[in-house]
C-alpha positions, -999 to +999 in steps of 0.1 A: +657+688+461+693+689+449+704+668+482+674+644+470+686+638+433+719+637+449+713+603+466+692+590+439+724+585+419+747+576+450+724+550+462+721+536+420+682+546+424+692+564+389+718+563+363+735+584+338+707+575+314+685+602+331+659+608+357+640+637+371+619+651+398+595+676+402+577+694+434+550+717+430+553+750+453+524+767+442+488+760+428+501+770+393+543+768+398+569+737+396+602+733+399+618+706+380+654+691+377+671+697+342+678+682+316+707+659+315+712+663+349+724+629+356+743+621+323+760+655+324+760+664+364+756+629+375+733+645+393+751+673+413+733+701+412+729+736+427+697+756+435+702+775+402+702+740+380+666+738+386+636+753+364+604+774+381+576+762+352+542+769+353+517+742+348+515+750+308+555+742+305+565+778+304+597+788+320+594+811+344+630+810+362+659+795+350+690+790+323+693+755+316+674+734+296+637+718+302+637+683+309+625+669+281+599+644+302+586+678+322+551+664+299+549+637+322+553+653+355+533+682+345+506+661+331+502+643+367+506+674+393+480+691+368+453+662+369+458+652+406+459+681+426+467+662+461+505+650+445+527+672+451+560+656+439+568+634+412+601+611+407+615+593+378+642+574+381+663+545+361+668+520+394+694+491+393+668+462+403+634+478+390+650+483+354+648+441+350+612+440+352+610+470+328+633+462+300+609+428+296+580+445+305+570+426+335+549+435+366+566+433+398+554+414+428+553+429+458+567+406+487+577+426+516+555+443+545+575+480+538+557+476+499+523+458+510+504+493+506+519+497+471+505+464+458+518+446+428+539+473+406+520+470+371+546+478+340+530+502+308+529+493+277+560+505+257+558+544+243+589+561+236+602+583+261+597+621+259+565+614+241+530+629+248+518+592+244+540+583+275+526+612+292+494+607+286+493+571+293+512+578+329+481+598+337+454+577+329+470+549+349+471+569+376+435+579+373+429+543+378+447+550+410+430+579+425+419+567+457+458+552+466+470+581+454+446+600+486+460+574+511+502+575+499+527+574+471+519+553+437+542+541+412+539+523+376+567+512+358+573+523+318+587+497+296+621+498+284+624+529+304+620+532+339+595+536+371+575+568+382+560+574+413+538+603+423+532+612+458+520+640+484+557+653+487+593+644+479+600+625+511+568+603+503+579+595+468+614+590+476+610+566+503+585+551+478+611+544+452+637+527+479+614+504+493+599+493+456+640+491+447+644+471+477+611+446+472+627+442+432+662+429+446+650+405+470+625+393+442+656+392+417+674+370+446+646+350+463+658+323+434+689+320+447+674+308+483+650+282+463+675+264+445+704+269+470+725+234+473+743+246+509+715+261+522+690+233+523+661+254+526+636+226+522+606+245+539+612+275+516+615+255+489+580+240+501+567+271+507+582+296+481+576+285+443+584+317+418+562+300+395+532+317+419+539+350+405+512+353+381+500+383+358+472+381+334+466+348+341+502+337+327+531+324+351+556+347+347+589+337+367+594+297+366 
């Protein structure tokens, strides 16, 4: 777990504005990252750093302070008893769509299974509204969340994903960092002057991407 958050911040999957992870290890225990662990540890952290909680947010082992989001990822490993692990991270590329609230389309074959990322409506973070809106999306999600990870993004905030352990939500977060570059970039192909593409320019319009009936990248 601490080699995990570790490389969430080397590889800019977070950033020093926060981020945390949880991983059940018992029906009724969590362990959970710290508060400020990436503005104040930039996320290096020992075995000690981390919090043993029980499902009803009491502290069982541990010094430092309770991430102040632990709502969230309690409020999913308690509803869903198949996650495991939960992730929530600040990522370079992702954090576009979120600070203008925008879905994100998913265009490679490593995110095909994770569909179209959908974006929440703005709550303010830390908040039991935020919690509780988190888990009834994912509620929504029940039977993907059976088969492999699921993520939403949270406006003006950042992505979580939820998934049967930390190796399954992790490699969940890369590839939907990954999909949100190249759909960042794919513009830059389009209207390229030395590539020429002309049959991607035939073929790929970014005015296709639609949400709720309204174009939203032209």
């Amino acid at each position: 777990m601490c080699q995990l958050v570790k490389d969430m911040f080397d590889r800019m999957m977070t950033n020093a504005a926060g981020g945390n992870v949880s991983l059940r290890v018992d029906d009724n225990k969590v362990l959970l990252t710290p508060a400020k662990m990436a503005e104040n540890d930039r996320c290096r952290l020992e075995p000690e750093d981390l919090l043993l909680v029980d499902l009803e947010m009491n502290v069982l082992e541990g010094t430092r302070s309770l991430t102040r989001e632990a709502n969230m990822h309690l409020g999913i490993l308690k509803e869903f008893p198949d996650v495991n692990a939960c992730i929530h991270a600040h990522p370079r590329n992702i954090m576009t769509f979120v600070a203008f609230e925008l879905p994100m389309p998913s265009v490679t074959e490593a995110t095909a299974k994770f569909g179209n990322i959908e974006c929440l409506p703005y709550h303010p973070a830390t908040t039991k509204e935020l919690a509780d809106a988190v888990v009834e999306y994912f509620k929504t999600k029940k039977n993907v969340l059976e088969k492999h990870a699921c993520a939403v993004m949270l406006a003006r905030h950042g992505i979580i994903i939820a998934g049967k352990s930390l190796e399954e939500a992790y490699n969940a977060l890369e590839r939907i960092e990954t999909n949100a570059y190249i759909v960042l970039n794919s513009k830059l192909l389009v209207d390229n002057p030395v590539l020429k593409v002309a049959k991607l320019q035939e073929k790929f319009q970014p005015s296709t991407f639609v949400a709720e009936n309204k174009v939203i990248y032209e």
